[in-house]
Rosetta silent file (secondary structure, phi, psi, omega in degrees, C-alpha in Angstrom):
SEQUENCE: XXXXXXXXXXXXXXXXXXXXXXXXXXXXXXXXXXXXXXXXXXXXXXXXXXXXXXXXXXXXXXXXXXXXXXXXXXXXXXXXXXXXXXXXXXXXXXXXXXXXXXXXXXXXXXXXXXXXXXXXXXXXXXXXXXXXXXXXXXXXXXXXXXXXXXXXXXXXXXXXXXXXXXXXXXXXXXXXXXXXXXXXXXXXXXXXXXXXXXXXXXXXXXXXXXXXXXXXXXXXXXXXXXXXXXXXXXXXXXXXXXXXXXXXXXXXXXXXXXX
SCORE:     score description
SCORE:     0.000 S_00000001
   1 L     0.000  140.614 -170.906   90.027   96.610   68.412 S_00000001
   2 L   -77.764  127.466 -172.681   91.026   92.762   68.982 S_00000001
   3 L   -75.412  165.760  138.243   93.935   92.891   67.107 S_00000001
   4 L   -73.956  -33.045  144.539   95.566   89.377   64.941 S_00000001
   5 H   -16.799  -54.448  162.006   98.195   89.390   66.940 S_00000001
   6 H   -56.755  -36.768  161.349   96.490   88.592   69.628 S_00000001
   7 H   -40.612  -62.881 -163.239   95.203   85.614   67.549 S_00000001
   8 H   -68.510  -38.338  165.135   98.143   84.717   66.550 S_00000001
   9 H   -32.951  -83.282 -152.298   99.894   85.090   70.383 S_00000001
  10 H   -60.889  -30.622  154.953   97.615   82.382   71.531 S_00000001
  11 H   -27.735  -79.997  159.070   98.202   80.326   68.007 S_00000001
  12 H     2.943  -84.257  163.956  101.806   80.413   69.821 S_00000001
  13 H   -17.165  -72.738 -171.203  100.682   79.095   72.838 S_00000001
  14 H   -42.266  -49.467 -152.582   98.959   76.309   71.570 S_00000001
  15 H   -63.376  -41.568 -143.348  101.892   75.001   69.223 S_00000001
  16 H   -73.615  -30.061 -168.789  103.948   75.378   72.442 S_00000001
  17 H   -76.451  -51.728 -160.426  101.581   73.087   75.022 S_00000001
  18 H   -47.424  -60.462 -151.377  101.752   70.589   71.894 S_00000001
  19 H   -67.434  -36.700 -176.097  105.466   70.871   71.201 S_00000001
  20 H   -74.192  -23.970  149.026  106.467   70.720   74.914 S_00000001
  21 H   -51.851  -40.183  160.790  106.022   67.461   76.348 S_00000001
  22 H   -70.697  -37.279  166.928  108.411   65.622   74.161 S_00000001
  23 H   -67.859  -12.715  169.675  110.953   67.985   75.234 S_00000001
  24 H   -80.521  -26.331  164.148  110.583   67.566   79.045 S_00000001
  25 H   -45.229  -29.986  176.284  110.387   63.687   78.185 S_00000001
  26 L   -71.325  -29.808 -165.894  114.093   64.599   76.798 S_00000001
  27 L   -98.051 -172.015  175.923  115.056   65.645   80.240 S_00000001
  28 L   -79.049  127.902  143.027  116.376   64.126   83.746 S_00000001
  29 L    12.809  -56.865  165.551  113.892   63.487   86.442 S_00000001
  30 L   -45.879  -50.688  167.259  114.504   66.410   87.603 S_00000001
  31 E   -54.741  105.038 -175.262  112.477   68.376   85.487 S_00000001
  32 E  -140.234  115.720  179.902  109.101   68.754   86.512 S_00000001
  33 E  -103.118  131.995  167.504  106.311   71.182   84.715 S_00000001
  34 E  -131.628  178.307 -124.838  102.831   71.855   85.072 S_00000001
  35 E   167.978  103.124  167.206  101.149   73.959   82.200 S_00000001
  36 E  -133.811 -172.276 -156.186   96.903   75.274   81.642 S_00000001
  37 E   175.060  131.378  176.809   95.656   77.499   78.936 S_00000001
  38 E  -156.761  159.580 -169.866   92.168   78.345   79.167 S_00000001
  39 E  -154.279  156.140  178.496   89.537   80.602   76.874 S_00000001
  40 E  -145.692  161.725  146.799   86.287   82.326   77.419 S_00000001
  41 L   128.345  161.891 -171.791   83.545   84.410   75.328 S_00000001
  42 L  -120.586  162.803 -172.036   80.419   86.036   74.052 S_00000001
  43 E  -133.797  134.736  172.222   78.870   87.607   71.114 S_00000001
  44 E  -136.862  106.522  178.226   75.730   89.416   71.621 S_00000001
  45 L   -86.814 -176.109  171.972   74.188   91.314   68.333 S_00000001
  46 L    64.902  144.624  -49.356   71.106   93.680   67.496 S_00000001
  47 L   -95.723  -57.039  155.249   70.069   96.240   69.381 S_00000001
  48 L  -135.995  100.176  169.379   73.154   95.615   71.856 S_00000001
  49 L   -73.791  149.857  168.919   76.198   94.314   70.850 S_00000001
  50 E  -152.133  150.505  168.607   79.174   92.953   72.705 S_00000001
  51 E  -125.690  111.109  158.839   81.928   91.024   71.716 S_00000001
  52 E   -84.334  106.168  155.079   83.639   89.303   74.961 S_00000001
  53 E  -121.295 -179.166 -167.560   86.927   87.528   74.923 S_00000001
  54 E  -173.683  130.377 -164.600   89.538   86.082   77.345 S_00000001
  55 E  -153.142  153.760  172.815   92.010   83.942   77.612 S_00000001
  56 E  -155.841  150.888  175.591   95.136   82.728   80.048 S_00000001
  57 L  -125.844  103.231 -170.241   98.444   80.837   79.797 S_00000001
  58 L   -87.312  116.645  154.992  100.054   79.407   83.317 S_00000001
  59 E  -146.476  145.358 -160.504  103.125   77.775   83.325 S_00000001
  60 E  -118.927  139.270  149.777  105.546   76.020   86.237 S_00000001
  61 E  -119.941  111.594  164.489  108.895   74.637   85.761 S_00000001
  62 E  -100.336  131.551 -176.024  111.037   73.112   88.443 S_00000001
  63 E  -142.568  106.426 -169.710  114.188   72.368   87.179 S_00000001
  64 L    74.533 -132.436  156.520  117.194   71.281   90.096 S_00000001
  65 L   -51.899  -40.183 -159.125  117.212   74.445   91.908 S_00000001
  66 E  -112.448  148.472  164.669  115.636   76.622   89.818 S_00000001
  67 E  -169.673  134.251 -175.337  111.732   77.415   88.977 S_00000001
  68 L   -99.558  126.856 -172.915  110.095   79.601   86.893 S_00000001
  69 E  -129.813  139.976  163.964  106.473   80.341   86.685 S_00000001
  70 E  -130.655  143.633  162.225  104.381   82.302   84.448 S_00000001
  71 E  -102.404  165.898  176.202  101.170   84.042   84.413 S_00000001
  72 E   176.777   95.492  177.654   99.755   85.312   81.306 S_00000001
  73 E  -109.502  156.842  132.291   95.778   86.752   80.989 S_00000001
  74 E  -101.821  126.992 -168.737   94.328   88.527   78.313 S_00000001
  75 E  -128.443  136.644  167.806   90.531   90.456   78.380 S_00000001
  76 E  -137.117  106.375  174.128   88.918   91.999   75.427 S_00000001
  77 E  -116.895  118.011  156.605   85.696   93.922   75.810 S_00000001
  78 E  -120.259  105.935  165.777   83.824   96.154   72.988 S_00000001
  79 E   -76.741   89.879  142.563   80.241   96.946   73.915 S_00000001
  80 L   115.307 -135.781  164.734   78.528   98.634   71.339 S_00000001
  81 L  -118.837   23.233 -152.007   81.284  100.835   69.859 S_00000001
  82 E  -134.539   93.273 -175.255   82.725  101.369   72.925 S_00000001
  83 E   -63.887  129.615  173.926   86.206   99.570   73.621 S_00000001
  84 L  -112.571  -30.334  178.153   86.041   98.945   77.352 S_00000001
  85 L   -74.194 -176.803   80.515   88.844   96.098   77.278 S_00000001
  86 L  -176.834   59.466  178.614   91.929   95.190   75.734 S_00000001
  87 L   -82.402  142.977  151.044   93.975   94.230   78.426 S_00000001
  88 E  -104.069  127.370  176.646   97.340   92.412   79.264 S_00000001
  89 E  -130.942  150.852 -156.668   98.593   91.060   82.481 S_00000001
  90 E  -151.453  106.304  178.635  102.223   89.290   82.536 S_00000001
  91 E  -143.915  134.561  167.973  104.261   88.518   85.854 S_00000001
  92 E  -135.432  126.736 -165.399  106.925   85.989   85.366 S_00000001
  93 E  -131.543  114.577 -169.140  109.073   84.851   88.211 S_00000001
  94 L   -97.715  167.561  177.293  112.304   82.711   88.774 S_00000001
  95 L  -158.371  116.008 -174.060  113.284   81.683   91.917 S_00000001
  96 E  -103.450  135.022  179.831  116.579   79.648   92.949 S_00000001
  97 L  -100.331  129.775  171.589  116.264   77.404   96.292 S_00000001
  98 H   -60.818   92.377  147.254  120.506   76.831   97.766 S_00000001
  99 H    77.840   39.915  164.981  120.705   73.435   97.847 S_00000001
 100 H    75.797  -45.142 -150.425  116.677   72.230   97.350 S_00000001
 101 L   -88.755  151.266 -179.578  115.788   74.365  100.545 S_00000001
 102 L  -143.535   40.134  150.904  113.199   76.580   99.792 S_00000001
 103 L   -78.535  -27.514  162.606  112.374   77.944  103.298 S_00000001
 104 L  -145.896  124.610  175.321  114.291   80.822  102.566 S_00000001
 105 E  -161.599  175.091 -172.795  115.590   81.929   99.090 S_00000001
 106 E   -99.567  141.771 -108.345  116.168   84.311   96.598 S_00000001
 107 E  -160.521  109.663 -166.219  114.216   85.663   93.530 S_00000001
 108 E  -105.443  152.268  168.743  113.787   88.142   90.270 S_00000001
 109 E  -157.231  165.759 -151.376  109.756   88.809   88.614 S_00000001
 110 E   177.431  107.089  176.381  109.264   91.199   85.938 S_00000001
 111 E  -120.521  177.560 -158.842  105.037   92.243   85.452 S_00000001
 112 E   174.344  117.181  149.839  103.547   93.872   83.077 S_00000001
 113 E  -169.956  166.055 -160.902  100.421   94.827   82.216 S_00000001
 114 L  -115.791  132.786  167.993   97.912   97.781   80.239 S_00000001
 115 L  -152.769  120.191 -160.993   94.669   98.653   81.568 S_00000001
 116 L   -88.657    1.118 -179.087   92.275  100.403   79.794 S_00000001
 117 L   -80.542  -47.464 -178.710   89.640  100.704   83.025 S_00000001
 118 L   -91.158   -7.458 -157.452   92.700  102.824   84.922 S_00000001
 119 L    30.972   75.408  165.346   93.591  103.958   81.340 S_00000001
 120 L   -97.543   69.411 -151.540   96.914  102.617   81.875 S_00000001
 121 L   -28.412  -43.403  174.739   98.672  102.523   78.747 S_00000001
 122 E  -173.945  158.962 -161.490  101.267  100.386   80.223 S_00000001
 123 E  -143.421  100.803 -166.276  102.960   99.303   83.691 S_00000001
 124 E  -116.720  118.508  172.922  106.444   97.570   84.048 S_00000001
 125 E  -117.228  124.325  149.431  107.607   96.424   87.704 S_00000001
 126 E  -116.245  144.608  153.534  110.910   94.660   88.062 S_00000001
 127 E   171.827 -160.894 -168.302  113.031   93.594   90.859 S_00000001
 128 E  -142.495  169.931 -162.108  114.265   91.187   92.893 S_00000001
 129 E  -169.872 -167.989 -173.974  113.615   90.064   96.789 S_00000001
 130 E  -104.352  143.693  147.034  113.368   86.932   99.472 S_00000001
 131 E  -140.855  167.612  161.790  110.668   84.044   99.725 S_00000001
 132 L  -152.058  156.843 -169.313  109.516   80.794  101.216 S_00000001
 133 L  -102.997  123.329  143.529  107.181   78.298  100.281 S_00000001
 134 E  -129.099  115.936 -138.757  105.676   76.383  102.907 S_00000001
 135 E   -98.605  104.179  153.777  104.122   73.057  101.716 S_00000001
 136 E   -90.307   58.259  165.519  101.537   71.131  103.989 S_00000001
 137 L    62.523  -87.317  170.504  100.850   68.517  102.148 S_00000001
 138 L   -59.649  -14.054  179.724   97.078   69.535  101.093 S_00000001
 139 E  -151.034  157.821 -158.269   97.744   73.598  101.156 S_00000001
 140 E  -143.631  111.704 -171.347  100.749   75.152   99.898 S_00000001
 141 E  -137.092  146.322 -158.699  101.691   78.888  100.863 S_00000001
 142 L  -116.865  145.402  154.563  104.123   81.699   99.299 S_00000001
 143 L  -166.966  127.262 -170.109  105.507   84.543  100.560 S_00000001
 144 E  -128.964  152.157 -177.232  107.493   86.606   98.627 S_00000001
 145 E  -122.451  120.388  158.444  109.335   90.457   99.877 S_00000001
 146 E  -134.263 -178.453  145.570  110.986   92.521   97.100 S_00000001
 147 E  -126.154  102.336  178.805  112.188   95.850   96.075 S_00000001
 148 E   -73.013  149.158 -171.773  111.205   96.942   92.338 S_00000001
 149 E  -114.639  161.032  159.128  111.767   99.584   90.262 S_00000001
 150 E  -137.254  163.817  171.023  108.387  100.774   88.167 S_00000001
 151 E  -133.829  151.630  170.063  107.257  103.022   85.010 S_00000001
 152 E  -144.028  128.727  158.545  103.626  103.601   84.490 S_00000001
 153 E  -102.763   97.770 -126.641  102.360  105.400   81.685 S_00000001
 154 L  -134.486  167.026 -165.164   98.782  106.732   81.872 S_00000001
 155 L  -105.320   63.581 -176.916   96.186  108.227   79.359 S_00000001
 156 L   134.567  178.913  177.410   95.861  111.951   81.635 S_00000001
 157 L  -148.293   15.013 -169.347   98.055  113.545   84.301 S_00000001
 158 L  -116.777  132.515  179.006   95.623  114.787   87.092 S_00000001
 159 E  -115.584  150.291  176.545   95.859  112.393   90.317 S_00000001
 160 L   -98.598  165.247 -160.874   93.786  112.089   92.882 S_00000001
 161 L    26.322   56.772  172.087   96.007  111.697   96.398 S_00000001
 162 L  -170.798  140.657 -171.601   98.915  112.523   94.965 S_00000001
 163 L   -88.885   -6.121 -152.994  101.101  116.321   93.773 S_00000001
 164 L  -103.538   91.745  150.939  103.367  114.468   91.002 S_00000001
 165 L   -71.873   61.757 -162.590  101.185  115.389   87.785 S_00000001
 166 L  -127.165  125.566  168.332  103.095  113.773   85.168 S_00000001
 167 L   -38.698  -37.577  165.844  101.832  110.673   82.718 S_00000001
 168 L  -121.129   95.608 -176.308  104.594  109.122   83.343 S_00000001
 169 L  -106.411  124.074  175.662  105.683  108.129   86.408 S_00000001
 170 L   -66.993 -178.534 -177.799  108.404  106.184   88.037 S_00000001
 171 E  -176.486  141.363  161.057  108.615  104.969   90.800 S_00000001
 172 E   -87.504  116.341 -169.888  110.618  102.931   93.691 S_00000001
 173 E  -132.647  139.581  174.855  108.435  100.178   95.176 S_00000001
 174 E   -83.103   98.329  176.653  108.156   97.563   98.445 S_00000001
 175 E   -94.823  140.712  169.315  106.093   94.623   96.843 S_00000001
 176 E  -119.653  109.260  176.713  103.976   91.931   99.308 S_00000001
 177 E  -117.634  170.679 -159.920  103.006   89.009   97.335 S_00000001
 178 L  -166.918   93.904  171.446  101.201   86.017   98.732 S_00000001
 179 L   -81.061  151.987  147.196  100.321   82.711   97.159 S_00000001
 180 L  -144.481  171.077 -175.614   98.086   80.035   99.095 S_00000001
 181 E  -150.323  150.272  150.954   96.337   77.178   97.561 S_00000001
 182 E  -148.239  127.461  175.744   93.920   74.435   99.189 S_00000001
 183 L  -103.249  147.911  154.580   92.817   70.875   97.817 S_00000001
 184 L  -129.894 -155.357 -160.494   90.019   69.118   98.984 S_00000001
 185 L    -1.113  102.127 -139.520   87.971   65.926   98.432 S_00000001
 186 L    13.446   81.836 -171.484   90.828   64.405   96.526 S_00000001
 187 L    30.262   19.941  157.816   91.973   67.343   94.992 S_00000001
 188 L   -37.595  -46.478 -154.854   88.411   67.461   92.483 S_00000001
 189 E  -112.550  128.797  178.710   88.032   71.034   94.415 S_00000001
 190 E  -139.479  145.149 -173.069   90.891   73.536   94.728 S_00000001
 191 E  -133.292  120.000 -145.176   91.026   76.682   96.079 S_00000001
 192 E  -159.363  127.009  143.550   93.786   79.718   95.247 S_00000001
 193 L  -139.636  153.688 -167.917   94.420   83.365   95.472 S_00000001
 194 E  -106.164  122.279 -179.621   97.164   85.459   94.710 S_00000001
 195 E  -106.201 -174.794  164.092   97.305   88.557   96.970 S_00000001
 196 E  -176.222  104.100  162.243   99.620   91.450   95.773 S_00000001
 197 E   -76.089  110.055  153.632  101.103   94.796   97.801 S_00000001
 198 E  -101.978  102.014  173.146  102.442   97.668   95.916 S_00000001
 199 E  -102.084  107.456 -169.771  104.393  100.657   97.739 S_00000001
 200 E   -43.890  144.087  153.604  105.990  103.566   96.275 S_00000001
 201 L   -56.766  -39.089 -170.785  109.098  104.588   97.995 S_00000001
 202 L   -82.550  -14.576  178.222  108.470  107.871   96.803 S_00000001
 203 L  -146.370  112.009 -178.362  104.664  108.589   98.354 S_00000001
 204 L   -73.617   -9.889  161.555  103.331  107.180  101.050 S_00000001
 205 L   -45.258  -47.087  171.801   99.852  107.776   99.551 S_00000001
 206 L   -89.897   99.843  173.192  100.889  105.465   96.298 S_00000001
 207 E  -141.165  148.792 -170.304   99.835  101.831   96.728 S_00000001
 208 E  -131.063  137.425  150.988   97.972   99.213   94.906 S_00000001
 209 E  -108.023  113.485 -171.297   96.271   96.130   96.209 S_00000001
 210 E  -113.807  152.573  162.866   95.201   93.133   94.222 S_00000001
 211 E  -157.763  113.807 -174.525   93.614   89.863   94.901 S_00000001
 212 E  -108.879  104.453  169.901   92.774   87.605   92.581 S_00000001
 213 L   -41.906  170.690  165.622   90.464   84.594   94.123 S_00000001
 214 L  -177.700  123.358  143.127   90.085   81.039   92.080 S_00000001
 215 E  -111.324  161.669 -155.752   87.933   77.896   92.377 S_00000001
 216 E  -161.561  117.387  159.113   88.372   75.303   90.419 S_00000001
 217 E   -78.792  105.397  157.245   86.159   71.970   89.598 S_00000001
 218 E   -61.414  116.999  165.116   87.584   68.970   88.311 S_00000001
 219 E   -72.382  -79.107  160.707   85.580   67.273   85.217 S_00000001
 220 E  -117.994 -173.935  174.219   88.186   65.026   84.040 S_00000001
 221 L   -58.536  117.116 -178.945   91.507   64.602   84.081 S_00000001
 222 L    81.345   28.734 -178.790   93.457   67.637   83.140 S_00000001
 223 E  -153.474  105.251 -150.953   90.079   69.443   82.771 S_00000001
 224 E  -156.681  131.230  179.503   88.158   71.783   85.244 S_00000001
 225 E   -79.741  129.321  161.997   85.665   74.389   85.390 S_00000001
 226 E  -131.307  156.611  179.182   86.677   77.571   87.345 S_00000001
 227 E  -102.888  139.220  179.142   85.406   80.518   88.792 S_00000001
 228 E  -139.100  154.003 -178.253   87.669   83.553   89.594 S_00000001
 229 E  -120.005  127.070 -178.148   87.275   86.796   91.616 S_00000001
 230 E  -130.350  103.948 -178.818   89.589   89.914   90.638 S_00000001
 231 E  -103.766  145.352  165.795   89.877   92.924   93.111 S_00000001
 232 E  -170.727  121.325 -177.104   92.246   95.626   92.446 S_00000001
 233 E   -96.497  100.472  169.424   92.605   98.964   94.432 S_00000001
 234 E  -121.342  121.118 -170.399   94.860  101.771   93.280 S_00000001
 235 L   -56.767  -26.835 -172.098   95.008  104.765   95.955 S_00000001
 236 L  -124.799  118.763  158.038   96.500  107.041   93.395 S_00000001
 237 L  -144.004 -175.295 -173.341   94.527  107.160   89.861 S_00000001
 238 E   -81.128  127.872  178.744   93.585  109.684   87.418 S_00000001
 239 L    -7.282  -70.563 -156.326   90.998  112.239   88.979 S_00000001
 240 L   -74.302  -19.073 -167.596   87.601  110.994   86.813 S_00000001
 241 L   -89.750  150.591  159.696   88.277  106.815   87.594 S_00000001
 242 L   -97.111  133.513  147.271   87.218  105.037   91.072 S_00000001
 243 L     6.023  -55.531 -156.638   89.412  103.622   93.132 S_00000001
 244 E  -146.724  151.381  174.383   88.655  100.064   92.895 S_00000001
 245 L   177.506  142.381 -163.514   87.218   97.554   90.150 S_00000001
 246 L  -140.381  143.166  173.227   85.967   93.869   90.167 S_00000001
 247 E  -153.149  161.373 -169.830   85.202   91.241   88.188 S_00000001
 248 E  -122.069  151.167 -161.151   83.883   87.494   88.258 S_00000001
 249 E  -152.775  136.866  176.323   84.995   85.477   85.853 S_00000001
 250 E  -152.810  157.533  172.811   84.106   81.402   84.696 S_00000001
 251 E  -179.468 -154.732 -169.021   85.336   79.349   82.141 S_00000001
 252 E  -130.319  143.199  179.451   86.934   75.950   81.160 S_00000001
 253 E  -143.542  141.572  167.295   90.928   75.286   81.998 S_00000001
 254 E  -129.532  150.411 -161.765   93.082   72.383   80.554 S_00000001
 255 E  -133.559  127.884  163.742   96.059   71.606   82.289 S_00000001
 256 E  -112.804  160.418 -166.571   99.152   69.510   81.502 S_00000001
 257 E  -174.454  144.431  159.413  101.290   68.211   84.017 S_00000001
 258 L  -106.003    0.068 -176.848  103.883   65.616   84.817 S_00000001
 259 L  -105.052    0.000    0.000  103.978   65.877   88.813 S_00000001
């Protein structure tokens, strides 16, 4: 059930893209932010209902040395009477560059997220690792190495590829992340995906792959339609689930920015 909470999170949000320009306006130079928020969804009644919602909150800081980025989707799906949705995804990541270089430096993220498709009640990764950014003017690529600790809780205990039948399982893991971005015909058109490796320490059998895809139309300024593509593989799930699940995605994004 879509909770108010959830309302009220994004209520949050809102106050916060309002409230936050006059304080970076407060700051040095230095300080540089970018910022979207975006919403989707449908209502379909009579003979078959659905209620679709969706939402995301992005935000970049550079501040000196240090920058912090957040992701932050939400999905809500009820078909019928049949919750299929009512997901959270969360990865927030600092990163300090020694003295501005940021060919090679070091890094903490903390994810999170519940998926009721894997029936994952809930999934916590932390840890910390190396990265470098390398910026060519029109495309801009990430690469980040860590080692993470995880908890997963799940909704069952029987795994396919895997002997450790327990709901909840911990877990040591070697994460491969990947950013890349490309603008063209003056940045109107942009193009982004986020790749993501997860490897247990503990199985070589337990790994997850993600990729999340993104185009993105400029209308106006600070306003652009995009399309997104979301792959996600996990070799070890609960017996009765597949492997793999995808989804396409479109909506409207507003963006604030100061760079």
């Amino acid at each position: 059930m879509f909770e108010l909470k959830y309302i009220f999170t994004f209520f949050l949000i809102g106050l916060l893209l309002v409230s936050f320009p006059s304080y970076a306006h407060s700051q040095t130079d230095t300080l540089n932010y970018k910022m979207d928020l975006n919403f989707s969804g449908r209502r379909i009644s009579g003979t078959f209902s659905q209620v679709v919602l969706g939402g995301g909150f992005n935000l970049d800081v550079l501040y000196k040395n240090w920058h912090l980025e957040n992701n932050t989707t939400y999905r809500f799906n009820k078909t019928n009477t049949r919750l299929i949705e009512d997901n959270w995804y969360d990865l927030v990541t600092l990163k300090y560059y020694p003295k501005g270089n940021r060919k090679l430096y070091p890094g903490v993220f903390s994810h999170f997220d519940n998926n009721l498709i894997y029936r994952v009640k809930s999934r916590h990764n932390y840890g910390i690792g190396v990265g470098s950014i390398l910026d060519k003017g029109a495309m801009r690529l990430s690469l980040l190495t860590a080692i993470a600790k995880g908890k997963s809780t799940y909704n069952g205990f029987e795994f396919a590829n895997s002997e450790r039948d327990i709901a909840t399982r911990k877990n040591g893991l070697f994460l491969f992340r990947i950013d890349n971005g490309y603008a063209i015909a003056k940045k109107k058109i942009n193009f982004s995906y986020q790749l993501f490796y997860f490897q247990s320490l503990k199985e070589s059998a337990d790994y997850i792959f993600r990729l999340n895809a993104r185009t993105s139309f400029k209308i106006i300024k600070g306003l652009s339609f995009f399309v997104v593509y979301d792959y996600r593989f996990e070799n070890v799930h609960l017996e009765t689930l597949s492997n793999y699940n995808d989804i396409v995605l479109f909506g409207i994004n507003w963006a604030l920015s100061n760079k």
